[in-house]
C-alpha positions as CSV (number, residue, x, y, z in Angstrom):
1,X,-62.0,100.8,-140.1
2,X,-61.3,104.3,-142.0
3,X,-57.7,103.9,-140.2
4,X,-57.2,100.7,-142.1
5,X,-58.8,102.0,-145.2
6,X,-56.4,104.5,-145.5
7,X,-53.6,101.9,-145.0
8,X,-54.9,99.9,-147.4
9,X,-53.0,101.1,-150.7
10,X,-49.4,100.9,-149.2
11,X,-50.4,97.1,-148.1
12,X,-51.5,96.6,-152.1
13,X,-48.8,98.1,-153.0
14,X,-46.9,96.3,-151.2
15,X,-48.2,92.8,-151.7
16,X,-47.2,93.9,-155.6
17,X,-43.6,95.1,-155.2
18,X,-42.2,91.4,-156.2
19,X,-44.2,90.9,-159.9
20,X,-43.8,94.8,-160.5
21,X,-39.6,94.0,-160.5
22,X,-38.7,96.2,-157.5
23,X,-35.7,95.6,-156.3
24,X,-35.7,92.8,-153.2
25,X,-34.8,95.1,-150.9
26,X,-36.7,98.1,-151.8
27,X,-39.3,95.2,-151.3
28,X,-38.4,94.1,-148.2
29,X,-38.1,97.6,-146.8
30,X,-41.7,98.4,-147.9
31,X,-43.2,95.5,-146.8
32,X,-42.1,96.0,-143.1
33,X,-43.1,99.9,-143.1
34,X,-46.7,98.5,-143.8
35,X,-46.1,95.7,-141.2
36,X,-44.8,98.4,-138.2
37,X,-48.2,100.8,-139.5
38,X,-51.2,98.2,-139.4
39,X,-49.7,96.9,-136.2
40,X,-49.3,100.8,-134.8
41,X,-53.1,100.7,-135.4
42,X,-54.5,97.4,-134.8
43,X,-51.7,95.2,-133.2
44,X,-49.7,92.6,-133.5
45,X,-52.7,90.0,-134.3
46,X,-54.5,91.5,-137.1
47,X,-56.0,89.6,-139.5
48,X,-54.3,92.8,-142.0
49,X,-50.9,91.4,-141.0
50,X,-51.3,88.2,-142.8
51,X,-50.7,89.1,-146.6
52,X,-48.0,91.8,-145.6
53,X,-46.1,88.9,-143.1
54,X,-46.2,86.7,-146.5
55,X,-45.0,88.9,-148.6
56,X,-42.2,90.1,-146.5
57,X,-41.6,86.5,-146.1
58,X,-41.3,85.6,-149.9
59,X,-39.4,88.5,-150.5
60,X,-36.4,87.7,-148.1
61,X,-36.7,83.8,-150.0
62,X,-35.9,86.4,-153.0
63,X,-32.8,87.7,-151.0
64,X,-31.5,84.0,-149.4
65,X,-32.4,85.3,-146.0
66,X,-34.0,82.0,-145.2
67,X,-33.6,81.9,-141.4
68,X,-35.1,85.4,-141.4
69,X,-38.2,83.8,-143.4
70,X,-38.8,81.3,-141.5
71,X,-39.4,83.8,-138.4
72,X,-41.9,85.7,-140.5
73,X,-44.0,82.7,-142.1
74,X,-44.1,81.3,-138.5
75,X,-45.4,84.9,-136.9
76,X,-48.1,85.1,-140.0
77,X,-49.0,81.5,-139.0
78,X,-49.9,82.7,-135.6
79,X,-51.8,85.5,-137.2
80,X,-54.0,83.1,-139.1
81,X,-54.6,80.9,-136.5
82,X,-55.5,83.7,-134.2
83,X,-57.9,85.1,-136.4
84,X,-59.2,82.0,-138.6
85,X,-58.9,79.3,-135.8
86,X,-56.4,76.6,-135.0
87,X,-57.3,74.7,-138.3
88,X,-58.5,76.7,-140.7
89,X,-57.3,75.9,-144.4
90,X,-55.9,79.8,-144.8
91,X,-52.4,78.4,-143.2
92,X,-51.9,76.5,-146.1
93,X,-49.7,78.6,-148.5
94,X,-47.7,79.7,-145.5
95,X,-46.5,76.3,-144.8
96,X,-45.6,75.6,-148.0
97,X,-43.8,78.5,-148.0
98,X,-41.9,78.0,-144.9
99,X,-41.2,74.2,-146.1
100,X,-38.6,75.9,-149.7
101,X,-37.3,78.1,-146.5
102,X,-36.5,74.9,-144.4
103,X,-35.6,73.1,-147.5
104,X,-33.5,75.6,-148.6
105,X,-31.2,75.9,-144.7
106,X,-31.1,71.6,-144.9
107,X,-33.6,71.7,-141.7
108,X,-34.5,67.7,-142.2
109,X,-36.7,67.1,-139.4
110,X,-38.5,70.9,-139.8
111,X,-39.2,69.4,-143.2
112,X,-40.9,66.2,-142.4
113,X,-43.2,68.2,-139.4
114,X,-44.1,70.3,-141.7
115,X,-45.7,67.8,-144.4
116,X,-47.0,66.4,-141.5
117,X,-48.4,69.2,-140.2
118,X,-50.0,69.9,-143.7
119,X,-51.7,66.9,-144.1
120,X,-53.3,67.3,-140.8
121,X,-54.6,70.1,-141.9
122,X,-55.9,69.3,-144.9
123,X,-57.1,65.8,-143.2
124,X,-59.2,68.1,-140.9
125,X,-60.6,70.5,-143.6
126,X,-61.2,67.7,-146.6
127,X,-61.6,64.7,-144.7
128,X,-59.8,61.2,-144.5
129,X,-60.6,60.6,-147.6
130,X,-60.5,63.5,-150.0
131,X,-58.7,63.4,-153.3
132,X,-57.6,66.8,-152.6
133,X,-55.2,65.1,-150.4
134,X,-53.4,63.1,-153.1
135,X,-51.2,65.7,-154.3
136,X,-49.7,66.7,-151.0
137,X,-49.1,62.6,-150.3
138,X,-47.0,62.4,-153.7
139,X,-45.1,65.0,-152.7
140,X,-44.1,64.3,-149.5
141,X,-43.6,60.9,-150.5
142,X,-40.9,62.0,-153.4
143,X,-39.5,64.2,-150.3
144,X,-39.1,61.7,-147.7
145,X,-37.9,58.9,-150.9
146,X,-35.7,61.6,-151.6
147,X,-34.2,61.9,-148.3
148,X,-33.4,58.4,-148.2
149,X,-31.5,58.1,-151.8
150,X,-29.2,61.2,-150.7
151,X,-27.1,58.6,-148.5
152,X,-29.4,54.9,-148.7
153,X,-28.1,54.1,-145.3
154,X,-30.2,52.5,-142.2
155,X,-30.7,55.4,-140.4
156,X,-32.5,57.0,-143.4
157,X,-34.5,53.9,-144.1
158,X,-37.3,55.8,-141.7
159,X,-38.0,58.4,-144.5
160,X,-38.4,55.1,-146.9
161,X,-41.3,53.6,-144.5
162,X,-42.8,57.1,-144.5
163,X,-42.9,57.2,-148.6
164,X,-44.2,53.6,-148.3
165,X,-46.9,54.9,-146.0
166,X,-48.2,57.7,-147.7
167,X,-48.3,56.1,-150.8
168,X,-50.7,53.4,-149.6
169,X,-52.5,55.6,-147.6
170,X,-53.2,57.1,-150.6
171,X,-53.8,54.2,-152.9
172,X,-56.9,54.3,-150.5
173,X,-58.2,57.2,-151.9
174,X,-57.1,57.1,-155.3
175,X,-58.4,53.1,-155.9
176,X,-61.3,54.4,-158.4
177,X,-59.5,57.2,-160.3
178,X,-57.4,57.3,-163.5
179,X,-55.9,60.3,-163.7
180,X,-52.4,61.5,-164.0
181,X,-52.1,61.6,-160.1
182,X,-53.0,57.9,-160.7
183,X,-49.8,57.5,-163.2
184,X,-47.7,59.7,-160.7
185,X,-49.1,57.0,-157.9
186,X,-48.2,53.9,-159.5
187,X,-44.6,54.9,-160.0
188,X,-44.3,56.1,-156.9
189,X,-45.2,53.0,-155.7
190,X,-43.0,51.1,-157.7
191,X,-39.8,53.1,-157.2
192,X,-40.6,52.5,-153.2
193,X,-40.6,48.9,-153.9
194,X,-37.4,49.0,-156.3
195,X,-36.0,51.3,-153.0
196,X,-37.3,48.4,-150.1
197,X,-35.4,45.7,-152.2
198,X,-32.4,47.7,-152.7
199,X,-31.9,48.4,-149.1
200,X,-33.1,44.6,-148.4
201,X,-30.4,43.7,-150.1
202,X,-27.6,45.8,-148.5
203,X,-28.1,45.6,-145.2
204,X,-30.5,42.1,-144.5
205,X,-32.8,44.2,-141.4
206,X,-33.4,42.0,-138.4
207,X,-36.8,40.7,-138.5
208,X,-39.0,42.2,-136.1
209,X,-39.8,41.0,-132.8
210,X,-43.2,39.5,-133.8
211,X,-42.1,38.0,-137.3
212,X,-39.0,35.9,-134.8
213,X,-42.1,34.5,-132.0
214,X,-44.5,33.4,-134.7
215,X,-41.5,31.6,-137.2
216,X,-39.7,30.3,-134.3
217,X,-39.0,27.0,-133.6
218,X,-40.7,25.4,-130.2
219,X,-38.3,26.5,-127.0
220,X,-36.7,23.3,-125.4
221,X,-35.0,24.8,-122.7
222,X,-32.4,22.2,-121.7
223,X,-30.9,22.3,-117.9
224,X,-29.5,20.5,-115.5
225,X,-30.5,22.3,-112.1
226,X,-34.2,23.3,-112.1
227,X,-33.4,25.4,-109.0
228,X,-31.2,27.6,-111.0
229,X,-32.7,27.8,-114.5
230,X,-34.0,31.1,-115.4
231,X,-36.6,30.9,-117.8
232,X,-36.8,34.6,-119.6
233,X,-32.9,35.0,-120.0
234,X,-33.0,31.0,-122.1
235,X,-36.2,32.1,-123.8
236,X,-34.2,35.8,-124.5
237,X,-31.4,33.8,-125.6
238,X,-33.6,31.4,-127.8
239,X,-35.0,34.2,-129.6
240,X,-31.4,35.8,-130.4
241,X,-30.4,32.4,-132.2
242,X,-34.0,32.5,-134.0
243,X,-33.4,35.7,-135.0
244,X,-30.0,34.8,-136.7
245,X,-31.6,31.7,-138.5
246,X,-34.6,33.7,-139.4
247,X,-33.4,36.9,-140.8
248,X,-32.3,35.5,-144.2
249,X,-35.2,34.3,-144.3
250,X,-37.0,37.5,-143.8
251,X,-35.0,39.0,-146.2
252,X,-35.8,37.0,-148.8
253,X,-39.9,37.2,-148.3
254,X,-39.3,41.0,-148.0
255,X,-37.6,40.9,-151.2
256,X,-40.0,38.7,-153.3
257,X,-43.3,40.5,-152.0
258,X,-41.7,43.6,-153.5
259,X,-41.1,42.2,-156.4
260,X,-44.1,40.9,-157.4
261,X,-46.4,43.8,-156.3
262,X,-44.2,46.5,-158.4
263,X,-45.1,43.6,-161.2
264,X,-48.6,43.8,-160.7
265,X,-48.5,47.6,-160.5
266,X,-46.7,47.6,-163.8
267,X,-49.6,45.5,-165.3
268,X,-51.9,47.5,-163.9
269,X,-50.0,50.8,-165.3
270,X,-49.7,49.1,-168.9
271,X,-53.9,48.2,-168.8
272,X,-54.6,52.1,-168.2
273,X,-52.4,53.5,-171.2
274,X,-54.1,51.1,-173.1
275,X,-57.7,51.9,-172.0
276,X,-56.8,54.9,-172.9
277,X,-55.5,54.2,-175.9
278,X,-52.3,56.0,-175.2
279,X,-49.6,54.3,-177.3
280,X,-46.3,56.4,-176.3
281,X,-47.1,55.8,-172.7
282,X,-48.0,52.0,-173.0
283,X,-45.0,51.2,-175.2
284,X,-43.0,53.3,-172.1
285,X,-45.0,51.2,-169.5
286,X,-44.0,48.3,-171.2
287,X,-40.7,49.0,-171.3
288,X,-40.7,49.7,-167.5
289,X,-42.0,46.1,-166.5
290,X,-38.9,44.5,-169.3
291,X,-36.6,46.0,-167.2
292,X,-38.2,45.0,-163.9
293,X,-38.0,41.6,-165.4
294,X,-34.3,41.7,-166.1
295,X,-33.5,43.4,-162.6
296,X,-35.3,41.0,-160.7
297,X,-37.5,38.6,-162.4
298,X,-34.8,36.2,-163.8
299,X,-36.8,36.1,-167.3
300,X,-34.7,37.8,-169.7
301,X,-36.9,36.3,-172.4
302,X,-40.1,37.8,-170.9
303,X,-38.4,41.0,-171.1
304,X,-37.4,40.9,-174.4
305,X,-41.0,40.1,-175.8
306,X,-42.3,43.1,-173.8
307,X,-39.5,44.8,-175.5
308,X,-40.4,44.1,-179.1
309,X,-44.4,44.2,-177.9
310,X,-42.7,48.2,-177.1
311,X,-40.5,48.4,-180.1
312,X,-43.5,47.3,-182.5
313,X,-45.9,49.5,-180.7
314,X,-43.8,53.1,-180.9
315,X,-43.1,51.7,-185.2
316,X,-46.7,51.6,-185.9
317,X,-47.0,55.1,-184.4
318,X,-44.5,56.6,-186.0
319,X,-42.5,57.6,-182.6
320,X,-39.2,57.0,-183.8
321,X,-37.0,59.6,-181.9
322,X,-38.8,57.9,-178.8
323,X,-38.1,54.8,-180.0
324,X,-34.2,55.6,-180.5
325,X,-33.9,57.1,-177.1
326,X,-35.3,53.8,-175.7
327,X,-33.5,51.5,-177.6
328,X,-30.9,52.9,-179.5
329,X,-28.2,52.4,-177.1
330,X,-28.0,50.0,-173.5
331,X,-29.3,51.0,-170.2
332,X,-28.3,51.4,-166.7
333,X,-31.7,49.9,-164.8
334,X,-33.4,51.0,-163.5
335,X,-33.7,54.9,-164.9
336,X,-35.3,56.2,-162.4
337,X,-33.0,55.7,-160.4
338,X,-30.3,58.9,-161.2
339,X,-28.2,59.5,-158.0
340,X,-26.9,63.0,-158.2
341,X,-23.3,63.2,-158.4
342,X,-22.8,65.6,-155.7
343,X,-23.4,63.1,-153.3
344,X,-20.2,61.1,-154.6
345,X,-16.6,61.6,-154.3
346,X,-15.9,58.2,-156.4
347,X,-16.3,57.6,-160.2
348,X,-15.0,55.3,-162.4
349,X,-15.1,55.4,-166.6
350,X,-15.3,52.1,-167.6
351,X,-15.3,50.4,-171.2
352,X,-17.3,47.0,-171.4
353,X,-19.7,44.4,-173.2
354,X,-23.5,44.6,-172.6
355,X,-24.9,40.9,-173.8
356,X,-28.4,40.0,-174.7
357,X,-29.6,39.4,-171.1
358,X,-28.3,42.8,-169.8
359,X,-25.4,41.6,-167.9
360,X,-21.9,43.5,-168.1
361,X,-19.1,41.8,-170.0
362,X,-15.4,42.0,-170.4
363,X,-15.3,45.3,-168.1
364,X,-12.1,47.4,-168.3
365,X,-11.9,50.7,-165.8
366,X,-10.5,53.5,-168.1
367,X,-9.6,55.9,-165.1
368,X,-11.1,56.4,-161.7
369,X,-11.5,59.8,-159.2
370,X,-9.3,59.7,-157.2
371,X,-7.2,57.6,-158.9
372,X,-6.8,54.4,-156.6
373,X,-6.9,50.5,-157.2
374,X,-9.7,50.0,-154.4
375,X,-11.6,52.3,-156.4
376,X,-11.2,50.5,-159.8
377,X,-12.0,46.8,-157.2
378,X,-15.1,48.7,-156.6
379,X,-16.5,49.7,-160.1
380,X,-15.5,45.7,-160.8
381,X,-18.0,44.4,-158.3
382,X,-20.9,47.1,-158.9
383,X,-21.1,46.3,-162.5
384,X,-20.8,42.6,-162.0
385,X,-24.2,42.9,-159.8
386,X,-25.5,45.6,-162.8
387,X,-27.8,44.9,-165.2
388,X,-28.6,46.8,-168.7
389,X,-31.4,46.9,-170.9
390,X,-29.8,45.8,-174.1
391,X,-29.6,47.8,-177.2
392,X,-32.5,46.7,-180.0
393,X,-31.5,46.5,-183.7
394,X,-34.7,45.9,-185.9
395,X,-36.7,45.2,-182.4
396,X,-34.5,42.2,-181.4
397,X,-32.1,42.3,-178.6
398,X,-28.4,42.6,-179.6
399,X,-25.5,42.6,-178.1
400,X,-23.3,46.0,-177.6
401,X,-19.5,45.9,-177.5
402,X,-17.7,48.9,-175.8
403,X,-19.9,50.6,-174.1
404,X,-18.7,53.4,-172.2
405,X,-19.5,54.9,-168.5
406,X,-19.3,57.0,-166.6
407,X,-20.1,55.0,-163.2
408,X,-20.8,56.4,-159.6
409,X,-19.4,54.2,-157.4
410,X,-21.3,53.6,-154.0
C-alpha cells in the first residue's frame, strides 16, 4: 500500500495531462510509464490500472490511433471486470469509449455488440425497467436508423428492425413521463415509421412465412395419380404462388399501419406542447403532422388547416423569424430526412413549380453530376413521386414558381 501511495501522484498526474494541454504524445508516453510501474508492483490486474488504461486510451483517440485504443479500453475492461465483477456498472464509460474508437475505424458489427453489450449492462444494474435506460435506447436507435439511411438497401433493413425495437422497448418504460427524452422518443418513433414505409415502398418484402399460412387460400391439391402425388412439395408450391398474390398485399397493411401510428404519435406530440403550454414547439409539432398529411395522408386540405392553426399560432407569439424559416419558402418532406451528400455520386439542379398541394410542377434539370441524360431521367421520376410543403403568404398556401434545387438523386 505505501508502494502504491508513492505511485499515486505520477497516476494523478497522469490522468490530468489531457485538460492541462500536454502535448498527445507527451501524454501518451506518460500514461504508459505509470501503466509499466503499478503493474511492476501489483500486476497486470490491478484495480490501479483502470483510470491510467483509460486515459492512455483517450489520449491515443486524441492522436487517431484508434486500433491501438481499442486494445487498451478492451485490457481496462478486463481490469474492471476482474476486480468489480463480470457486471458491475464501472465498465460503462469504457464502452462508450471504445464504441467513438470502433465508430471512428467503420467496425459496424463491433458497434452494434457493443450497444448491446451496454444495455445488458445497464439492464442488469437498473433493471428492465429503469428510466435510466432511455437514453442509451435513443441512442442506439439513432445509431442503428443511422446505419440504415447511409445506403437504405435490404441488407441494412436489420439495423431499421433494431431502431424499431428499441424504441418500443422503450415506449415501455417511458409511457408515464413527459420529458424531453419523451419529445426525443416520439420522433424517433416517427422517423422509424417514415423509414418502414420508405423501404416498403422500394422493395415490397415477402411476407413472412406465418403472415402467407394464415391469409392463404384453402390448398386443393389437384392430381391425377394418388400413388404419385407428393403432398409437401404441392403444398410448398401452393405457398410460393400465395406468397406472390399476398405480398402486395402485405405491403400495403405494412404501409398504412405506419402511417397511421406516426399520425397518432404526432397527435399525441402536439397535446404535450400544449399541456405545456409551449407554443414554438406546438406550432413546430403541428407543422410536422401537415406534412405527414401531404406525404402520406392524401389530405392536402387537412394539412393546410394545421398549417395556418401553425402559422396563426407562431403570429400571436411574436416568432416571426421561426415562422419565416417554416414558411417562407417550400419544403423537401420530410426534413428530417437530410441524406448526407457524401453518400452520393449523383446530383441534379433543377428549376420547377411547387403547387398548393406540394406536388412538383413544370420541372426543368439545370445541370446534373456527372453530366448524363439517365441522370437528368432520374431527377424527372424522383421529383414526380416528391412532395413539398408549400410556401404560406399571409398563412394561406400559395403557390411557388421557380424554385430551385439542388437534388440528390438516389
Amino acid at each position: 500500500m505505501n508502494a502504491f501511495r508513492k505511485l499515486l501522484p505520477l497516476t494523478l498526474l497522469c490522468c490530468t495531462a489531457l485538460s492541462h494541454g500536454a502535448a498527445t504524445g507527451d501524454a501518451i508516453e506518460q500514461y504508459q510509464e505509470a501503466i509499466d510501474e503499478l503493474e511492476a508492483h501489483y500486476g497486470a490486474y490491478d484495480i490501479g490500472l483502470a483510470e491510467p488504461l483509460r486515459g492512455l486510451g483517450e489520449a491515443l483517440q486524441a492522436n487517431g490511433e484508434h486500433q491501438d485504443a481499442i486494445d487498451i479500453f478492451k485490457r481496462g475492461l478486463h481490469v474492471r471486470r476482474v476486480n468489480d465483477g463480470i457486471s458491475s456498472i464501472s465498465q460503462e464509460p469504457l464502452l462508450r469509449l471504445l464504441n467513438s474508437s470502433y465508430q471512428a475505424v467503420g467496425n459496424v458489427g463491433a458497434v452494434a455488440t457493443n450497444y448491446q453489450r451496454q444495455l445488458d449492462l445497464y439492464r442488469s444494474h437498473h433493471g428492465n425497467s429503469s428510466p435510466k435506460l432511455l437514453p442509451l435506447q435513443l441512442e442506439a436507435a439513432r445509431w442503428h436508423r443511422g446505419q440504415y439511411i447511409q445506403t437504405r438497401n435490404k441488407e441494412a433493413f436489420a439495423h431499421l428492425t433494431e431502431a424499431i425495437r428499441l424504441i418500443t422497448n422503450a415506449s415501455a418504460i417511458d409511457s408515464q413521463q413527459k420529458d424531453s427524452l419523451t419529445i426525443e422518443r416520439l420522433n424517433s418513433e416517427i422517423e422509424n415509421h417514415y423509414y418502414l414505409i420508405d423501404h416498403f415502398q422500394r422493395f415490397a418484402p415477402r411476407p413472412p412465412a406465418d403472415y402467407v399460412r394464415f391469409q392463404s387460400r384453402n390448398f386443393r391439391p389437384r392430381y391425377r395419380d394418388e400413388s404419385r402425388f407428393e403432398y409437401q412439395i404441392a403444398y410448398d408450391n401452393h405457398l410460393r404462388r400465395e406468397t406472390a398474390r399476398l405480398t402486395k398485399r402485405y405491403q400495403r397493411e405494412q404501409i398504412d399501419s405506419a402511417v397511421s401510428k406516426a399520425l397518432a404519435t404526432y397527435n399525441r406530440l402536439s397535446r404535450l406542447h400544449q399541456s405545456n403550454q409551449e407554443p414554438l414547439l406546438q406550432a413546430n409539432s403541428l407543422v410536422q403532422q401537415g406534412d405527414w398529411l401531404i406525404l402520406f395522408g392524401n389530405s392536402p386540405q387537412q394539412a393546410h388547416s394545421l398549417y395556418r392553426k401553425s402559422w396563426q399560432l407562431l403570429t400571436d407569439n411574436n416568432q416571426l423569424e421561426e415562422r419565416t424559416s417554416l414558411f417562407g419558402e417550400p419544403h423537401l418532406l420530410p426534413v428530417f430526412d437530410t441524406p448526407d451528400p457524401a453518400n452520393f455520386t449523383t446530383i441534379a439542379k433543377v428549376k420547377m413549380d411547387i403547387d398548393l398541394n406540394g406536388k412538383a410542377r413544370n420541372i426543368t434539370v439545370l445541370e446534373t453530376q456527372p453530366d448524363e441524360k439517365s441522370v437528368a431521367r432520374k431527377a424527372q421520376r424522383q421529383l414526380r413521386d416528391a412532395r413539398f410543403r408549400s410556401r404560406l403568404d399571409n398563412g394561406e398556401p400559395t403557390t411557388s414558381e421557380g424554385y430551385e434545387l439542388s437534388l440528390l438523386i438516389d
